[in-house]
N, C-alpha and C positions, 0 to 999 in steps of 0.2 A: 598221671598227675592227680593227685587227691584233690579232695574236694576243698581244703581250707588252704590248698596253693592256688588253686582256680582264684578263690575268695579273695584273696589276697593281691594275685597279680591284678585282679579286677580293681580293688582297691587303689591301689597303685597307678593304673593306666587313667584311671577318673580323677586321681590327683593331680598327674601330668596333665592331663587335659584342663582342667580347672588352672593351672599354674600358666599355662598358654596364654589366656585369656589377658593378663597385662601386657603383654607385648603386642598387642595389636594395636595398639596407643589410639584407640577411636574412642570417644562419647559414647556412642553408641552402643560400640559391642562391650561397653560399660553397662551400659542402659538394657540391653537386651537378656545377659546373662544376669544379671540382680533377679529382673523381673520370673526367669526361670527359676532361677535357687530361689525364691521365694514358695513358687508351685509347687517346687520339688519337695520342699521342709513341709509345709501343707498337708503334700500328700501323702509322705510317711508317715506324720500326727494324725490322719484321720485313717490312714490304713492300720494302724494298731487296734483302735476300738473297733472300725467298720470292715476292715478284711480279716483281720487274725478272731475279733471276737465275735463278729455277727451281728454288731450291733451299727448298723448305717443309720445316717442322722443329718440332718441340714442345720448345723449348729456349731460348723467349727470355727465360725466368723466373729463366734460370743466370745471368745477369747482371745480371739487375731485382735479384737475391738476395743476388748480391755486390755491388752499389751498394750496397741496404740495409746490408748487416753493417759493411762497406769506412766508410762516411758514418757510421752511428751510434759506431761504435767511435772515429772521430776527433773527435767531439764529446764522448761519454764521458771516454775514457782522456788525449788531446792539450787539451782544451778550444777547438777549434776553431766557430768559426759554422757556421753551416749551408748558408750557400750553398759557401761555400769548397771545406767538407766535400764535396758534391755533386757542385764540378769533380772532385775530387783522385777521388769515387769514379768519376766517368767516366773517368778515366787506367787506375784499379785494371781496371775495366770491359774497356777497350781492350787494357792487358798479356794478362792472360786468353784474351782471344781469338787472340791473336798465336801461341802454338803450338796452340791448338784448331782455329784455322783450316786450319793446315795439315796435321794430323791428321785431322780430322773431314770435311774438303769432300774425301777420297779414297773417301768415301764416298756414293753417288748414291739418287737416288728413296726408296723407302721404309726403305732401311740408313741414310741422314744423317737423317731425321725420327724412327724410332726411336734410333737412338744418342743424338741431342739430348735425347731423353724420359731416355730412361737415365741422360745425363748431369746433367741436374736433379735429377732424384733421390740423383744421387751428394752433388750438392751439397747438398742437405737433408739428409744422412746426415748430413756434417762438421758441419753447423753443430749437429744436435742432437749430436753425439758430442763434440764440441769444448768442452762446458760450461765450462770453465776463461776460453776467449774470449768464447761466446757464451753463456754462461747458458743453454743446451740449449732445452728445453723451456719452461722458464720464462719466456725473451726479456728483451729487452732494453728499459727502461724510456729516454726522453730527454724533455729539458725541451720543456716544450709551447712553439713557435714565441710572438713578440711580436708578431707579428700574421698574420692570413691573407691577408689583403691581398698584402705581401711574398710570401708563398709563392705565390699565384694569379699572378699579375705572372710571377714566373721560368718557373712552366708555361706563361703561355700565351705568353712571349715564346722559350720553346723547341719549344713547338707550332709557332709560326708559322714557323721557322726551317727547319722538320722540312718544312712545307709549300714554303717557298721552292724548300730544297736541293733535292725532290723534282722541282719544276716543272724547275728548270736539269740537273737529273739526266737527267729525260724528253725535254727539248729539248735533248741534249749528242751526241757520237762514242761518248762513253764510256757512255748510256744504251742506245743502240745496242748497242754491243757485249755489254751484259748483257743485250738482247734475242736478240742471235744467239745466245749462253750458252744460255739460256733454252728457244730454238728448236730448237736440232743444236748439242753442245758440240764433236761433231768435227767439223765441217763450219765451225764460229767458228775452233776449232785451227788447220784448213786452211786460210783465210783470212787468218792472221796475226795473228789475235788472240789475245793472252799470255793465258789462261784460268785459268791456276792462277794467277798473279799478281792478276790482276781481281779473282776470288773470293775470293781472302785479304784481297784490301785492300776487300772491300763486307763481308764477316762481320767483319770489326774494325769498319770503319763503324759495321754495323748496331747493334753491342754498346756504344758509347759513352753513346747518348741513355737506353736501358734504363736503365743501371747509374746514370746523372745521373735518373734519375728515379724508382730504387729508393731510393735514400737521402733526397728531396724526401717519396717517400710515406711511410718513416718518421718523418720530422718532423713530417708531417702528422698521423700518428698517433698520434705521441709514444710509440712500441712497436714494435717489431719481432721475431717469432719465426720458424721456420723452415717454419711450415707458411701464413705470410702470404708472406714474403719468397720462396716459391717454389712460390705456390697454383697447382696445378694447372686449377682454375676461371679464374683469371688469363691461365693459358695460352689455354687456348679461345676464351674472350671474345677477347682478344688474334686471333687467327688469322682467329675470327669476323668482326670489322669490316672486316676487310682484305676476307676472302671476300666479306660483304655489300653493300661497297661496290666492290669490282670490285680483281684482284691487277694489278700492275705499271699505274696510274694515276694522277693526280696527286690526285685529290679522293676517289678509293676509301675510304680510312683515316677522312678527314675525314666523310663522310655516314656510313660503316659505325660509326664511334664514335659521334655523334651518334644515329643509330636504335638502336641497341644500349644506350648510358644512359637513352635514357626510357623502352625495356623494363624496361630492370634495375631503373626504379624503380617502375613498373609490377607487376612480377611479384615483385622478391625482397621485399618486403616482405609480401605472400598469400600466395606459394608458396615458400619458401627453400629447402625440401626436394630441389624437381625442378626450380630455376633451371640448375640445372649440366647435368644432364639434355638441357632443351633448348635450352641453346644449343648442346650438342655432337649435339644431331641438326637445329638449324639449319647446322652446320658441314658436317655429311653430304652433306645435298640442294641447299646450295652447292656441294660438289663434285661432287655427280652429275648435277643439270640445268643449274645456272647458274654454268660456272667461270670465266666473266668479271664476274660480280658482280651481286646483284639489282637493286641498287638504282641502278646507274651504267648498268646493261642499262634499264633500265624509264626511264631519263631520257632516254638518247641515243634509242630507238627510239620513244616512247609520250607521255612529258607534252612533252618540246619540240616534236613536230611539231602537238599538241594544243593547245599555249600557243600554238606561233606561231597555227595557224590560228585559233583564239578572237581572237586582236589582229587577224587581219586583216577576219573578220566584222566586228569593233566600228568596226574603220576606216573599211569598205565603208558601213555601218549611219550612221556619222555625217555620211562624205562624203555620202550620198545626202539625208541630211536635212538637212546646209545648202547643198544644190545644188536642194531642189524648194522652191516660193516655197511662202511660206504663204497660206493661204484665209482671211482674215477675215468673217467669217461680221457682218452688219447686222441 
């Protein structure tokens, strides 16, 4: 089986699965699966800049933020729908980034991850200071969506996108070359590869799907304020699935969201207190023992050579019992 049928049936099998999801006819497993395809988009937009280029950062909140405020404000004040709203907030998303990129990526290792923090915060500052736009504190109220349906539909048909782009990302020149990034930025330089260019045009990238899917989650919530629109918890989680599922990989994002939401539902409902806690000291011992990822570690090395051998005993096991005749016993 080559490797672009592998790609494919995989593609396929996550759309059926994603297409399951309405017939369960529950609120919840409405409510549960958003909440994930959110993670999920997340964690491919911050795996682009932080796994493919090298460049990790606590700042992908500043454009989930401004999606949110961008989206809701053009439903309010414009009376525009919601999806529309969404694209228009992924452009607002993308401007944004266009001089931060090249401001911020002169910035390397642990100066570009705290600056992005810093910069989040700046952006939570405006929006409560800004009350005249954004009703400060109070946040901002929008009509509750006419169906969840519709909004499920747009996330998972932007999740899935996020996984495609990722796969053709991986298997590209250009994927490559955010690995040599990644690897020795001067030694990529010395090569021939345009560096400052790459990184500008992968942190615009990255910021596009965020910002389209900060304004999708306010719809979803029918509310948006500035301590949702640029929750530090958000952050974490976010970094978290990438970490847990392995940085600069095609499937990382997808298993690390996935393990990461049946925690979250799991724990934040017993412990709300110290959810934030530990997922940012799950974040830690990701980067200290496991910085290619637990859960994509523990596949490649542990359950596939486990699975196969299992299949090949059951084989062995069956070939042997329809090759010995049977004793009928008189």
């Amino acid at each position: 089986m080559t490797r672009h049928l592998r790609a494919g049936l995989v593609l396929v099998l996550l759309t059926a699965i994603a297409a399951c999801v309405p017939f369960l006819g529950s609120e919840y497993a409405f409510s549960f699966a958003i909440q994930m395809l959110v993670f999920i988009v997340l964690g491919y937009s911050w795996n682009l800049i932080g796994g493919y280029a090298g460049y990790t950062h606590f700042g992908q909140m500043s454009f989930f933020g401004i999606g949110a405020y961008s989206g809701s404000l053009l439903i309010l004040d414009a009376g525009w729908h919601w999806l529309p709203a969404a694209l228009a907030a992924g452009g607002a998303g993308a401007l944004v980034a266009i001089p931060l990129g090249g401001a911020m990526l002169r910035l390397k290792g642990p100066f570009f991850a705290i600056g992005m923090f810093g910069l989040t915060r700046v952006w939570e500052s405006f929006a409560l200071g800004f009350d005249s736009i954004t009703d400060g504190g109070t946040g901002l109220y929008l009509p509750a969506p006419e169906s969840l349906l519709n909004l499920y539909c747009v996330l998972a048909a932007l999740a899935l996108f996020m996984l495609a782009a990722t796969w053709l990302l991986d298997n590209s020149r250009l994927g490559l070359k955010l690995l040599a990034i990644r690897e020795d930025e001067t030694a990529a330089e010395a090569l021939g590869v345009r560096t400052t260019r790459l990184k500008v045009g992968t942190f615009i990238a990255s910021a596009i799907a965020p910002a389209i899917t900060g304004s999708l989650y306010a719809t979803y919530l029918s509310f948006i304020d500035p301590s949702t629109a640029f929750a530090p918890s958000m952050e974490l989680t976010t970094i978290a699935t990438v970490l847990l599922g392995g940085m600069g990989t095609v499937l990382g994002p997808l298993v690390g969201a996935t393990a990461l939401s049946v925690v979250n539902e799991l724990l934040w409902s017993r412990f709300p207190e110290i959810y934030s806690g530990l997922v940012g000291l799950l974040v830690i011992l990701a980067v200290l023992f496991m910085p290619r990822g637990i859960v994509s570690l523990a596949i490649k090395r542990s359950w596939l050579p486990v699975g196969r051998g299992l299949f090949r005993a059951l084989a062995a096991r069956s070939a042997f019992r329809a090759s010995t005749p049977r004793v009928t016993h008189v």
